[in-house]
TORKOLRO-491184 format. One record per atom (N, C-alpha, C): y, x, z; residue in three letters. Coordinates in steps of 0.05 Angstrom, whole numbers, plus 5000, padded with zeros to 4 digits. Each point is the difference from the previous one (the first is absolute). Example, Ala and Ser with C-alpha at 12.3 -4.5 7.8 and 13.67 -1.06 7.14 Angstrom:
! TORKOLRO-491184
488652645156Ala/502449825000Ala/502450185000Ala/502149934986Ser/502450165001Ser/502249855014Ser/
END
This chain:
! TORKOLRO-491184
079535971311Unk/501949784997Unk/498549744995Unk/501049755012Unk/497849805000Unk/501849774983Unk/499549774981Unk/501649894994Unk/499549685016Unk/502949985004Unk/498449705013Unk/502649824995Unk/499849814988Unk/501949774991Unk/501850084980Unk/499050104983Unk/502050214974Unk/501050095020Unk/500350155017Unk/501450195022Unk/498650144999Unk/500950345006Unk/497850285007Unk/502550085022Unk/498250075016Unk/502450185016Unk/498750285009Unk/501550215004Unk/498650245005Unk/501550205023Unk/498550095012Unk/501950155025Unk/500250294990Unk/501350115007Unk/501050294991Unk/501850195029Unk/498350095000Unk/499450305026Unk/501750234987Unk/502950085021Unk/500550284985Unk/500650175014Unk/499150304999Unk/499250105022Unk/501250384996Unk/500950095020Unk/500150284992Unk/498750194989Unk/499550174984Unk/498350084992Unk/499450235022Unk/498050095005Unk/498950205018Unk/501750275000Unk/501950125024Unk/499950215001Unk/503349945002Unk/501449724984Unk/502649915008Unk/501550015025Unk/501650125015Unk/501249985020Unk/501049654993Unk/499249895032Unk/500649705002Unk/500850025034Unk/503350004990Unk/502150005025Unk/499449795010Unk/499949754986Unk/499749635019Unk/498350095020Unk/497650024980Unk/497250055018Unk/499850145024Unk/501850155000Unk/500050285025Unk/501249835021Unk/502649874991Unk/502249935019Unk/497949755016Unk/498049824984Unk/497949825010Unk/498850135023Unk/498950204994Unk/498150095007Unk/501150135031Unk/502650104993Unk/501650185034Unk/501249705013Unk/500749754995Unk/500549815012Unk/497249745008Unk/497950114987Unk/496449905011Unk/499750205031Unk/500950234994Unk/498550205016Unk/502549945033Unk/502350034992Unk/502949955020Unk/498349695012Unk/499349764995Unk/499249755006Unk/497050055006Unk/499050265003Unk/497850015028Unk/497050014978Unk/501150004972Unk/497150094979Unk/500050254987Unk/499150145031Unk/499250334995Unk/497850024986Unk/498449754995Unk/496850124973Unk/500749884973Unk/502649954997Unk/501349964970Unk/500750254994Unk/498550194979Unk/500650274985Unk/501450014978Unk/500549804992Unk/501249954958Unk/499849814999Unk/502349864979Unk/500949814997Unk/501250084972Unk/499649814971Unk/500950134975Unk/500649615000Unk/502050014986Unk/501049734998Unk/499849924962Unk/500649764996Unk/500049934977Unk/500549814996Unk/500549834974Unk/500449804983Unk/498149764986Unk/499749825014Unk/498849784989Unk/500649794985Unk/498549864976Unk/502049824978Unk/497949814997Unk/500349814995Unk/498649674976Unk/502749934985Unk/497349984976Unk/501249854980Unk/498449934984Unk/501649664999Unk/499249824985Unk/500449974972Unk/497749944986Unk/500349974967Unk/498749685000Unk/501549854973Unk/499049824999Unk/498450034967Unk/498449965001Unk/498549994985Unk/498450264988Unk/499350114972Unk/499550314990Unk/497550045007Unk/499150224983Unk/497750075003Unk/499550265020Unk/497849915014Unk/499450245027Unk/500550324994Unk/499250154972Unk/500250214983Unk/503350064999Unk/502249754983Unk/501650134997Unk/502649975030Unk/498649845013Unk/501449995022Unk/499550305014Unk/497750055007Unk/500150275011Unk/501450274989Unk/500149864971Unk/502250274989Unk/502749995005Unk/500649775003Unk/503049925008Unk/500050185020Unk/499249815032Unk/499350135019Unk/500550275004Unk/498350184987Unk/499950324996Unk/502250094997Unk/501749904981Unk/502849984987Unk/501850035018Unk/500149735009Unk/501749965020Unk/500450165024Unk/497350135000Unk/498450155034Unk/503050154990Unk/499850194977Unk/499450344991Unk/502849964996Unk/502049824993Unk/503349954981Unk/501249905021Unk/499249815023Unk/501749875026Unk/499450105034Unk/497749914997Unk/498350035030Unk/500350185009Unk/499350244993Unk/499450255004Unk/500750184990Unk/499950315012Unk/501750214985Unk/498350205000Unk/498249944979Unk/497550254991Unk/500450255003Unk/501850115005Unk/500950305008Unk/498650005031Unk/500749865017Unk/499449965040Unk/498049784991Unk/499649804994Unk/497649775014Unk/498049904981Unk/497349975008Unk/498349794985Unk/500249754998Unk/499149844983Unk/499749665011Unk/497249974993Unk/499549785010Unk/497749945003Unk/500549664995Unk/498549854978Unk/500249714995Unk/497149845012Unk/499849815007Unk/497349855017Unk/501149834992Unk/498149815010Unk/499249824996Unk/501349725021Unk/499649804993Unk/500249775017Unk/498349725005Unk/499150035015Unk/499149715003Unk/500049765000Unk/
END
């Protein structure tokens, strides 16, 4: 997380966890292959987020973050998240 103008912002990746049946992904994947992309094999889809904080410290922001991943974002039973960074 980078802070820049009392602003931090952070991107957040959320993703199926391995071994999840991911219907989107399939249905992607048989309408890539129907549109002539027979070397597209899998396709697992997912959820991308930013969010902005104004101000806070880099430590308790990432706990928020975590928080937020594990209570809103995502549904720890099926998916990981993953938080990065921004430039």
């Amino acid at each position: 997380m980078k802070r820049c103008d009392g602003r931090m912002k952070v991107k957040i990746i959320v993703k199926l966890k391995p071994g999840v049946l991911d219907p989107q992904g399939q249905a992607i994947q048989r309408s890539l292959n129907t549109m002539g992309h027979s070397e597209v094999i899998g396709v697992r889809q997912g959820k991308y987020f930013e969010i902005e904080f104004n101000g806070g410290e880099s430590g308790t922001i990432r706990e928020t973050v975590r928080e937020i991943c594990e209570e809103i974002l995502s549904n720890p039973l099926i998916e990981n998240f993953e938080i990065q960074e921004i430039s």
